[in-house]
C-alpha positions as CSV (number, residue, x, y, z in Angstrom):
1,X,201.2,235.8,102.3
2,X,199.4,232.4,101.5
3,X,196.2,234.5,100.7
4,X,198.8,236.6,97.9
5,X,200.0,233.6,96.4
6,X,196.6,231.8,96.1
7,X,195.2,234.6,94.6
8,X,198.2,234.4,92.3
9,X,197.6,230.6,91.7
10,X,194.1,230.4,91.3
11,X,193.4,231.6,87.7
12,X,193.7,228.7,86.1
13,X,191.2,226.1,88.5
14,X,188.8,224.2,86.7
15,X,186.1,224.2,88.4
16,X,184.7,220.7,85.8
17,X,187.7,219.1,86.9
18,X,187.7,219.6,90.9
19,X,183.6,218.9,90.9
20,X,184.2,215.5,88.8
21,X,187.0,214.8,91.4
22,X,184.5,215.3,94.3
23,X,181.8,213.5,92.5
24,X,183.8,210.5,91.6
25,X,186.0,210.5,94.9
26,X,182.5,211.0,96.6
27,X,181.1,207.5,94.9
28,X,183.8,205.7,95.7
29,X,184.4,206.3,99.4
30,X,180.8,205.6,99.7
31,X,181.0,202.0,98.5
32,X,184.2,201.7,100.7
33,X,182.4,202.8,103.5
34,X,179.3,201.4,102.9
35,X,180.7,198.3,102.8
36,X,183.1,198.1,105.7
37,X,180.3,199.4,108.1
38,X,177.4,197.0,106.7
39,X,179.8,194.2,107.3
40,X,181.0,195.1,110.6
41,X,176.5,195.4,111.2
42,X,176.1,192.2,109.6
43,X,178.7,190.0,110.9
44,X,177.5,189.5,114.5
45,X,174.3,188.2,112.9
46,X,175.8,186.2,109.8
47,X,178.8,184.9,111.2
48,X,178.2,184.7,115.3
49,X,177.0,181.4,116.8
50,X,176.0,178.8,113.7
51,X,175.7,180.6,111.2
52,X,176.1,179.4,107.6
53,X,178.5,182.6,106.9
54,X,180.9,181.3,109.0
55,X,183.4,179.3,108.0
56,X,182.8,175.8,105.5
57,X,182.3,173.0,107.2
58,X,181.1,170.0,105.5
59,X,179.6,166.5,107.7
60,X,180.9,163.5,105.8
61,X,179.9,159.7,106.6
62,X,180.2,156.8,104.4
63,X,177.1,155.5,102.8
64,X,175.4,152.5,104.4
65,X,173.7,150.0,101.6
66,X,171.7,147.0,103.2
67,X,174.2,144.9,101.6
68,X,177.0,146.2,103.5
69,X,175.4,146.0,106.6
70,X,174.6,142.9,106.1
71,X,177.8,141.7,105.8
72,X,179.2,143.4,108.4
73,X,181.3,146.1,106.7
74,X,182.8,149.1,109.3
75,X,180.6,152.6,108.7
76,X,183.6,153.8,110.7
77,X,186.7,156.3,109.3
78,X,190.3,154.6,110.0
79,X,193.3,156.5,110.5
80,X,194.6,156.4,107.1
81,X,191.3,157.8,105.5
82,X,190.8,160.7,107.8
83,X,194.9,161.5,107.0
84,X,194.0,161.3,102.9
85,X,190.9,163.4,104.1
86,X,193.4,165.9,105.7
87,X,196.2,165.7,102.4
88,X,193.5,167.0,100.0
89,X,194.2,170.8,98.5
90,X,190.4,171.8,99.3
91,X,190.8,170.5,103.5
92,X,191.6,173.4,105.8
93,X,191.4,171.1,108.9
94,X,189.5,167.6,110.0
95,X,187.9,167.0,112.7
96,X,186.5,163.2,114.5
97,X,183.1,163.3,116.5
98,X,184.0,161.2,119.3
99,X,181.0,158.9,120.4
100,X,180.2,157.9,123.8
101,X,181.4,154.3,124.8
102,X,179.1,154.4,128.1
103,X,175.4,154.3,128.3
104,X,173.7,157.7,128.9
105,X,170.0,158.0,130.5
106,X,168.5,161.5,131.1
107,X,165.6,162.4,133.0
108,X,164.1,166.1,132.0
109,X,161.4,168.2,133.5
110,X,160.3,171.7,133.1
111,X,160.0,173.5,136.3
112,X,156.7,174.6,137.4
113,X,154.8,172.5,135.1
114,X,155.0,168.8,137.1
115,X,156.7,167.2,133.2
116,X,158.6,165.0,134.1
117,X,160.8,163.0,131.0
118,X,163.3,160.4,130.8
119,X,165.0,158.6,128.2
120,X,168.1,157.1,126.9
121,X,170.3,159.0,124.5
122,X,174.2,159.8,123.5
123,X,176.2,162.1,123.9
124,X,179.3,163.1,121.1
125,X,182.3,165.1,121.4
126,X,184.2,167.2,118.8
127,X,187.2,169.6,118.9
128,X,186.5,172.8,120.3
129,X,187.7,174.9,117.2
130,X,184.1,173.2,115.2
131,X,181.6,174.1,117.8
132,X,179.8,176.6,116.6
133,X,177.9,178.3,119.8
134,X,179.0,180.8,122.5
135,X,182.6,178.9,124.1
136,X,182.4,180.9,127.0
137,X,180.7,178.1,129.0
138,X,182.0,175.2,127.3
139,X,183.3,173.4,130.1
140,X,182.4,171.0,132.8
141,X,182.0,172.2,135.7
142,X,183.5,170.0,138.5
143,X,182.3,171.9,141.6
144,X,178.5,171.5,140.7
145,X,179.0,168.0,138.4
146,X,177.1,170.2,135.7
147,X,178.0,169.0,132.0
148,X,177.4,171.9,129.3
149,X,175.4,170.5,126.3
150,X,174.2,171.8,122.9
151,X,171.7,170.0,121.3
152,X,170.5,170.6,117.2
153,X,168.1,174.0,117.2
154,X,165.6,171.1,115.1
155,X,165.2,169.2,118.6
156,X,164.1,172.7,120.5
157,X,161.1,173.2,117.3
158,X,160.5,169.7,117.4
159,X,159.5,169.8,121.1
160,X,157.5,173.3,121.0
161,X,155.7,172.6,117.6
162,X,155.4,168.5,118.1
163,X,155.2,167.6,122.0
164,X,154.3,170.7,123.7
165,X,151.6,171.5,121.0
166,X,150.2,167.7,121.3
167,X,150.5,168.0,125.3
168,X,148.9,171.8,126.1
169,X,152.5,172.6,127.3
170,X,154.0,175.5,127.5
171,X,156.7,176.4,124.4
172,X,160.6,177.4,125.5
173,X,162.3,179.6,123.7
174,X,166.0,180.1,123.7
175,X,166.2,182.3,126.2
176,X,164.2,180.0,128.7
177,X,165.7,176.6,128.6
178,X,167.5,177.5,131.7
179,X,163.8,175.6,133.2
180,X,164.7,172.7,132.1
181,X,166.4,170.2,134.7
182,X,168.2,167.5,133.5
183,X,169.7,164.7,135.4
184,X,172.5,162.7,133.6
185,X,173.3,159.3,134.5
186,X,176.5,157.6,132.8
187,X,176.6,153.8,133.4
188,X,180.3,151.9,132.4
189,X,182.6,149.1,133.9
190,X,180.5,148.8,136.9
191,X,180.1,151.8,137.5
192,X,177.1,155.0,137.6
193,X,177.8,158.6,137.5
194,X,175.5,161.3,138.4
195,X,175.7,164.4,137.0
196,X,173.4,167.5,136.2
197,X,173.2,168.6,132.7
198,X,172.7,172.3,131.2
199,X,171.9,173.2,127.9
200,X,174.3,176.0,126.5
201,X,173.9,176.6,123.4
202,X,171.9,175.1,119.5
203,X,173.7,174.2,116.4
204,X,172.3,174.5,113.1
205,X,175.5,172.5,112.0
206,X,176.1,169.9,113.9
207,X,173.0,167.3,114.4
208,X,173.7,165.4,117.5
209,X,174.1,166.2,121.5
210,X,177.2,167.2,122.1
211,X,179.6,167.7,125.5
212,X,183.2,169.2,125.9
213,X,185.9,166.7,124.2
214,X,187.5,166.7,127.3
215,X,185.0,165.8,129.4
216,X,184.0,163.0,126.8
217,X,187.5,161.5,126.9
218,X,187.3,161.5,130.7
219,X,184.5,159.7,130.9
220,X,185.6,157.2,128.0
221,X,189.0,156.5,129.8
222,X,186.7,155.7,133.3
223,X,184.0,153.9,132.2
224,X,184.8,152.5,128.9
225,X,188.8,151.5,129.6
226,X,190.8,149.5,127.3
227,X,187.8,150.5,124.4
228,X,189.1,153.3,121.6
229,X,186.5,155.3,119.9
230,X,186.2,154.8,116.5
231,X,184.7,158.2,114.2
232,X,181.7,157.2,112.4
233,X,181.4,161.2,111.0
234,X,183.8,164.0,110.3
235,X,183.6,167.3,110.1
236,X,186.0,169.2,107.7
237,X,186.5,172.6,107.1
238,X,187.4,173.3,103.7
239,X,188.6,176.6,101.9
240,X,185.9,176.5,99.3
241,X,183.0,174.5,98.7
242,X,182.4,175.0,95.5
243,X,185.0,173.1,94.3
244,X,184.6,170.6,92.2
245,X,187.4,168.6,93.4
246,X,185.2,168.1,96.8
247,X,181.9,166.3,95.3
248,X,184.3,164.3,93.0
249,X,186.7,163.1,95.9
250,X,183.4,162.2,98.2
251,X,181.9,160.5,95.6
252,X,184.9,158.5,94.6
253,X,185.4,157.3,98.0
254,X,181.8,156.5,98.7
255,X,181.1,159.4,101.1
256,X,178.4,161.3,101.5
257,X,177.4,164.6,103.6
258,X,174.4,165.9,105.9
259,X,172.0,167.7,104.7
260,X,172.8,170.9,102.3
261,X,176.1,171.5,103.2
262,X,177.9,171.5,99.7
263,X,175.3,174.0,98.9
264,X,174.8,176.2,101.8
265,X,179.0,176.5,101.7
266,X,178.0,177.4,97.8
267,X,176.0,180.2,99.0
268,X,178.0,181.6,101.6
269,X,181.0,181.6,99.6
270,X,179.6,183.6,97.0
271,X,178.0,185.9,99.2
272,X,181.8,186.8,100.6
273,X,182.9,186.8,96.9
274,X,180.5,189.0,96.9
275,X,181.3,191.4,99.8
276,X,185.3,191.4,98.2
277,X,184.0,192.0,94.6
278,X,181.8,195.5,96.2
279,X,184.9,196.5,98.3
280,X,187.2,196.2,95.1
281,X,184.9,198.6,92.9
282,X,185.0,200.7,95.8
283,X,188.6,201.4,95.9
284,X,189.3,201.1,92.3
285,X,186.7,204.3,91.7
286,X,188.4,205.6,95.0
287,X,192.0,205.1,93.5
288,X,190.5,206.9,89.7
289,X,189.3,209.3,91.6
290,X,193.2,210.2,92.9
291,X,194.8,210.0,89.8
292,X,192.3,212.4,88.6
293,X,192.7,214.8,91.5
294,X,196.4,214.5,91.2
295,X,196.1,215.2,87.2
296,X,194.2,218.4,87.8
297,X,196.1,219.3,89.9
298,X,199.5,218.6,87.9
299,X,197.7,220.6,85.2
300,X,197.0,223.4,87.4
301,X,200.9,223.1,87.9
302,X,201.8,223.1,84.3
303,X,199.8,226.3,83.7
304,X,201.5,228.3,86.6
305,X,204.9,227.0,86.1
306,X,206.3,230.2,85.0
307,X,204.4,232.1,88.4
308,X,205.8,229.2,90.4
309,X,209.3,230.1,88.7
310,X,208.9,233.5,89.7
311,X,207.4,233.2,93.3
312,X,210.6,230.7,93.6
313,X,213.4,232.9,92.4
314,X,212.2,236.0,94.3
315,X,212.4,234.1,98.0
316,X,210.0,231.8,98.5
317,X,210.0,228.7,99.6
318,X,208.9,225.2,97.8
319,X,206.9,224.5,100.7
320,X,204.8,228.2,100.8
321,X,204.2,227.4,97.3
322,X,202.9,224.3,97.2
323,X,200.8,224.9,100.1
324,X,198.0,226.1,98.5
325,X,197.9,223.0,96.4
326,X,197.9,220.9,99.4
327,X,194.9,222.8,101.3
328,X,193.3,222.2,97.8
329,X,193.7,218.7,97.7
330,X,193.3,217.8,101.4
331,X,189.7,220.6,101.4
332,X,188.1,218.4,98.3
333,X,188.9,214.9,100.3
334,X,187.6,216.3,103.5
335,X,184.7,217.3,101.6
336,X,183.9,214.1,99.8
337,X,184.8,212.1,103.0
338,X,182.0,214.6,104.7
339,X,179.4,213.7,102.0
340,X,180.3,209.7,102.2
341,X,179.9,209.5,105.4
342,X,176.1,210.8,105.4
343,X,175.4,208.6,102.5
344,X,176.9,205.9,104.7
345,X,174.9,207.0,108.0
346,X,171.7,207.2,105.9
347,X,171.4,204.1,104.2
348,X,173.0,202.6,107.6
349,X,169.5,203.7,109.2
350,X,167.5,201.9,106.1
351,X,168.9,198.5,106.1
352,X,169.3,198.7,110.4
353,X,165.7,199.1,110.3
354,X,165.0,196.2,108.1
355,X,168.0,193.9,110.1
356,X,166.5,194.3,112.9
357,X,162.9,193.1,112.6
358,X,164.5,190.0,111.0
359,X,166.7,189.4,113.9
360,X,167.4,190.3,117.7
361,X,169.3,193.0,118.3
362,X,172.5,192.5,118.3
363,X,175.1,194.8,119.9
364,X,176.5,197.1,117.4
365,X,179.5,199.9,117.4
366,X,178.0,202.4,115.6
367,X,179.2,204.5,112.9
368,X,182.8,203.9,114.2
369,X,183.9,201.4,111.7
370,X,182.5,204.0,109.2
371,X,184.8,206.5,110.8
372,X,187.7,204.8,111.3
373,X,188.3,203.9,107.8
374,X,187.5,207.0,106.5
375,X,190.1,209.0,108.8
376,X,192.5,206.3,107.5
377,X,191.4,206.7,103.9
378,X,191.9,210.5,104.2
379,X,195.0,210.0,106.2
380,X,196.4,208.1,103.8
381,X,195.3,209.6,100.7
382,X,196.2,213.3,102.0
383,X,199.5,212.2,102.6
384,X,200.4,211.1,99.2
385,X,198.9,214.1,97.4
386,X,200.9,216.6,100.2
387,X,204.2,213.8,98.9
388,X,203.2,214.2,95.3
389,X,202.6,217.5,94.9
390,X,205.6,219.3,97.3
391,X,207.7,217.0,94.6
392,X,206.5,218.3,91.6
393,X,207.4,221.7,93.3
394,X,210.6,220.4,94.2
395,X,211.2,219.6,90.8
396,X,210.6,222.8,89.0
397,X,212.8,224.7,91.9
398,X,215.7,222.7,90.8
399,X,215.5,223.1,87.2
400,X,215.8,227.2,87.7
């Protein structure tokens, strides 16, 4: 019966208008695709551990002239500045780096070589929600004394291309610092702690040795009582570093950041800005695409009104009539959804190629972020041109 009406119904098709629906619906679903599924590829490398496409931090300290040192004026942030830090429009959140109060001493070797090292150092601490390595073994360990520690990626090249090169000794990666043994001794109101250190994780952000803030208060309260440690640095996440506001507020307060980091935030904020902006044209050629499937399809309508009248009045139902509309409509975006997602798996395998001889491989979920937004997409999009169209139906039923 279906097959009677659609040969009924099918005079009129333009076959121009359904082919520049599929080409245009085609385009667009691609970008949408494209996009989502390069960005769920991407992410694990741009935004896991320190990278700069995570979120905006900025390292602020105050500038130190030799006049003010000379006069003995505090480098340190008081309360009230790091609350007018926290007021400003551009600050997501502020963080302290909380210094050691104790002394620290380390001696290092590398097993299997007989290097042995010592030296003294320090140790900082800063809120867990700004380190920027894996969390998962961020904590002290009581049972062994082991404290976790991530030092700047810059000390790891500085020993392999600098030390090690000078000494004939063998280059760590990553991977192998598990050789190194470190013995930590913390000395403080009479007292000496032994511990074992282990080295979890590098920052590219934060340039100093850092332990848990936890553990670092601990070990403040016991061997530094009645002292309170005073910030010297902050770290502030802010929601866009390419305001101006920022650079004007720092420079009328007399602070000053590390390195890059206004311009590294620069970059990765426009390379998100970016990401939206492609996603955007994507649905926006997506969305034409619908109108213009649902115009054709209205104009396919208009044409057979007076068949629809008839196939109405003689029994049939709104829905048997506008079924034919609706495989029509549901056949072109399964179509286009088809042909997206090969253009999506294809240029998937180009740049995956390229990806990963810049970078380790990286567990990825394959083409299912691809698929899942497409099902939705179709989902979605078949649902309003079934609503649509069995309304426009509807509507001509009611005026006979």
């Amino acid at each position: 019966m279906n097959r009677l009406i659609w040969k009924l119904l099918r005079r009129h098709v333009s076959i121009g208008q359904l082919t520049g629906f599929f080409l245009a619906n085609l385009f667009g679903m691609a970008i949408v695709l494209l996009a989502v599924q390069a960005y769920c590829d991407i992410r694990p490398v741009l935004t896991g551990g320190d990278s700069f496409l995570k979120k905006d931090y900025l390292i602020a300290g105050k500038k130190t002239g030799t006049l003010g040192s000379l006069m003995g004026n505090s480098s340190t942030f008081t309360p009230e500045e790091m609350e007018d830090l926290r007021s400003q429009p551009f600050t997501v959140q502020v963080g302290c780096f909380t210094p050691s109060l104790f002394h620290v001493s380390a001696g290092m070797g590398i097993q299997g070589t007989g290097v042995d090292l010592s030296t003294e150092m320090f140790f900082e601490a800063v809120p867990d929600e700004f380190i920027d390595a894996d969390l998962s073994r961020w904590h002290y360990d009581e049972a062994t004394r082991t404290i976790p520690i991530i030092i700047p990626r810059n000390y790891l090249n500085l020993y392999n291309f600098g030390f090690a090169e000078s000494r004939g000794l063998p280059k760590l990666s990553e991977g192998l610092t598990g050789l190194l043994r470190m013995d930590i001794t913390l000395r403080g109101n009479g007292r000496t702690e032994h511990y074992k250190g282990r080295i979890t994780g590098f920052s590219n952000r934060l340039n100093t040795i850092l332990i848990p803030q936890a553990f670092m208060e601990q070990a403040n309260r016991t061997l530094a009582p009645g002292q309170e440690a005073q910030p010297s640095r902050l770290i502030v996440e802010v929601n866009n570093p390419a305001d101006e506001a920022i650079a004007r507020y720092f420079q009328q307060k007399g602070y000053e950041t590390e390195g890059n980091a206004l311009d590294d935030g620069k970059v990765a904020w426009f390379l998100r800005l970016l990401t939206g902006v492609v996603l955007a044209v994507g649905l926006v050629i997506s969305l034409l695409s619908f109108y213009l499937l649902l115009l054709s399809i209205f104009l396919l309508l208009q044409k057979n009104a007076v068949k629809l009248e008839n196939l109405l009045l003689i029994g049939y139902s709104p829905a048997q009539v506008a079924l034919p509309y609706h495989l029509l409509a549901i056949g072109l975006n399964l179509a286009s959804l088809a042909a997206a997602t090969l253009c999506t798996a294809g240029l998937r395998a180009a740049y995956m190629d390229g990806l990963q001889r810049l970078y380790p491989p990286t567990e990825t979920t394959g083409l299912l972020p691809c698929l899942l937004t497409g099902g939705l997409l179709l989902l979605l999009v078949s649902l309003l041109n079934i609503s649509i169209i069995r309304k426009k139906v509807l509507n001509i039923s009611r005026l006979k």
